[in-house]
C-alpha positions as CSV (number, residue, x, y, z in Angstrom):
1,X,-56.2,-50.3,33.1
2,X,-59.0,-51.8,35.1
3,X,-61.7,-50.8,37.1
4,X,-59.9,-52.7,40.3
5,X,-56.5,-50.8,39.7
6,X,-58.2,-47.8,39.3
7,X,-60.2,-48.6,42.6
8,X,-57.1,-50.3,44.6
9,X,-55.0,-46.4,43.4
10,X,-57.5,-44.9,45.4
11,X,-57.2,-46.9,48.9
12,X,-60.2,-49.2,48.2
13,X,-58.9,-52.4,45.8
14,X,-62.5,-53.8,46.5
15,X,-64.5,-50.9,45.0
16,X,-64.2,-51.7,41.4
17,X,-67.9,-51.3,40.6
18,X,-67.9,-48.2,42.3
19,X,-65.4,-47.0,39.7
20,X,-67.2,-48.6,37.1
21,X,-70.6,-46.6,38.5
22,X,-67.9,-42.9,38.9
23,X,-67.1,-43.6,35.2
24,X,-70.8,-44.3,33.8
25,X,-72.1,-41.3,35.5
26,X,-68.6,-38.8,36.0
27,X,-67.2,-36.3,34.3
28,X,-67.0,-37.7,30.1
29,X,-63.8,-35.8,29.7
30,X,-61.6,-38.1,31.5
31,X,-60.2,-40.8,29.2
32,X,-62.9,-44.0,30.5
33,X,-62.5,-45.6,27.2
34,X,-59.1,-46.6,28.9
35,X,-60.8,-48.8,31.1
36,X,-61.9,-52.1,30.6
37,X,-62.9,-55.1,33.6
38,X,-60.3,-57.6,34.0
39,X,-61.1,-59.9,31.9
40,X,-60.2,-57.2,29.1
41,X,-63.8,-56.7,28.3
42,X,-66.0,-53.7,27.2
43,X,-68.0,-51.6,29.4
44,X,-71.8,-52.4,28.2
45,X,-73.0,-48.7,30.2
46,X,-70.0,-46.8,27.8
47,X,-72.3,-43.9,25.5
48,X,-72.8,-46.2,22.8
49,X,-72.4,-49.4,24.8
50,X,-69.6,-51.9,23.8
51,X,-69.9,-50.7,19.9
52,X,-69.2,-46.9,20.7
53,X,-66.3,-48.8,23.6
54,X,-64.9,-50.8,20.9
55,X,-65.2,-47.6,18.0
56,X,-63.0,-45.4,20.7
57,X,-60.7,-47.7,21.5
58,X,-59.6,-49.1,17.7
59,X,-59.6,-45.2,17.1
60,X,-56.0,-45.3,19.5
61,X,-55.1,-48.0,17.9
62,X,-56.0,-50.6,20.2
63,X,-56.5,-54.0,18.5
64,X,-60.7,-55.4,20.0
65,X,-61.6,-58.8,19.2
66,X,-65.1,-60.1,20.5
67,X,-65.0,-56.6,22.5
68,X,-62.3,-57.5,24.9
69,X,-58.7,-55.9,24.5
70,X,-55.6,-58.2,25.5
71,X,-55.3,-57.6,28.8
72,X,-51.9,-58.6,29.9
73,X,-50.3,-57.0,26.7
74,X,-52.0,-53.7,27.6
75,X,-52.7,-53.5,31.2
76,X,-50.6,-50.4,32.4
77,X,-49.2,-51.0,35.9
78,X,-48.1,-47.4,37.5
């Protein structure tokens, strides 16, 4: 999922850095490594940056190339 879904399920489809900001500083129980921008790419402000992104990520299985994930294979739409 994105950080504009996530923003646009909450009422406010143009506050996708305010998700990004509710995931950098919220609650580090909640699955963020989910979440990627909408390109597919890595969040650089995840604990460990992009490595520690990429290291939870390929732990799920999720196939990261040049720290992005493909996108339109793996975006879940609700």
């Amino acid at each position: 999922m994105t950080y504009g879904q996530l923003a646009a399920l909450c009422g406010s489809p143009r506050a996708a850095r305010i998700v990004g900001g509710i995931a950098h500083f919220g609650d580090p129980a909640l699955p963020w490594q989910r979440v990627v921008n909408k390109q597919g790419g890595l969040a650089v402000g995840y604990p460990g940056g992009v490595e520690g992104h990429k290291k939870h990520l390929e732990q799920e299985g999720v196939k990261v190339v040049d720290y992005k994930v493909n996108i339109e294979e793996l975006r879940w739409n609700p």
